[in-house]
C-alpha positions in Angstrom: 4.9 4.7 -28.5 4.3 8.0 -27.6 5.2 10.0 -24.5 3.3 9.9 -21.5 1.8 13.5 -20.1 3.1 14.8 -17.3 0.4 15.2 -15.0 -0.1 11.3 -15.7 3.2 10.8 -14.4 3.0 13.3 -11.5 -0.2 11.6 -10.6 1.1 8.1 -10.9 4.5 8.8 -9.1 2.2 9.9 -6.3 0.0 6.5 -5.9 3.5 5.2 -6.2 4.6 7.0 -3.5 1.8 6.7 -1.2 2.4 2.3 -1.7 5.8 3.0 -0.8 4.6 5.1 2.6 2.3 2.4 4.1 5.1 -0.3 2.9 7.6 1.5 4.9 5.2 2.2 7.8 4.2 -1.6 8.0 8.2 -2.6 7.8 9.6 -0.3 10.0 6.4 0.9 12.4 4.6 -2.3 12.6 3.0 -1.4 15.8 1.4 1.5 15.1 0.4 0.7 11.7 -1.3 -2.5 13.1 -2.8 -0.4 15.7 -4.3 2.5 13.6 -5.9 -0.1 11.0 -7.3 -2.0 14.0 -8.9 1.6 15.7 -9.8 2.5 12.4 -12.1 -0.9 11.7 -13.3 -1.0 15.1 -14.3 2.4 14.5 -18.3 2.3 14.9 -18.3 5.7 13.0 -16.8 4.8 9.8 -19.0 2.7 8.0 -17.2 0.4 5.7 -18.0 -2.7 4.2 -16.5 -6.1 4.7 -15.0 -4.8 8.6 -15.9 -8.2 10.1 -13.8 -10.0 7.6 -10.6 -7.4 8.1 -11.4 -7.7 12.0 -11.1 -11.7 11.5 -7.7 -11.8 10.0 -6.4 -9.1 12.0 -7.1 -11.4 15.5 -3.8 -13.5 14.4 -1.5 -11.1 14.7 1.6 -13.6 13.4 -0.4 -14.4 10.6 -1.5 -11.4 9.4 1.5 -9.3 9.8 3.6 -12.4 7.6 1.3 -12.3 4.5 0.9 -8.5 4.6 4.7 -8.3 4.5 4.9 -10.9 1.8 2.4 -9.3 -0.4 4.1 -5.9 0.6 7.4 -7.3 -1.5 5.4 -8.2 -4.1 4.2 -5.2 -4.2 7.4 -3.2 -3.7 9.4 -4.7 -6.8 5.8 -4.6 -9.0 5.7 -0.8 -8.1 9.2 0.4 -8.3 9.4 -1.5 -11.8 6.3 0.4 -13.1 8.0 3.6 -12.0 11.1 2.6 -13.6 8.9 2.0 -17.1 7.0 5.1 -16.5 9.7 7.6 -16.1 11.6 5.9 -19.2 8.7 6.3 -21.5 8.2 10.0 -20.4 12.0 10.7 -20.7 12.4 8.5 -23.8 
């Protein structure tokens, strides 16, 4: 296999790291980050699509905030294990 380029692995590192910055805000700054996604779909000056079904599982709270943290962990070990094969390949 050959080696990856570098400005693929920059650029992936940095989706990477953007993953790991909302994980870390829903974890450890739950109420904020459920309050900024809830102004920001209730925002009548942002169209996007699908914002009744996001508004409908953001009204229970307990609900949404344990799968969002469950798929976060999921998430978490998928991530950090493709930046552990990444940054092999490159250095390998």
């Amino acid at each position: 296999m050959t080696q990856p380029p570098l400005g693929f692995l920059i650029v992936f590192l940095l989706f990477s790291f953007l993953f790991i910055s909302n994980s870390y805000k829903l974890w450890f700054k739950t109420e904020e980050y459920y309050k900024d996604l809830y102004a920001s779909l209730t925002n009548e000056k942002i169209p996007l699509p699908f914002k009744g079904f996001f508004l409908k599982r953001l009204e229970n709270k307990q609900s949404w905030l344990f799968w969002q943290k469950a798929f976060s962990l999921l998430g978490i070990v998928a991530v950090v294990g493709m930046d552990v094969l990444v940054v092999s390949a490159y250095l390998g």
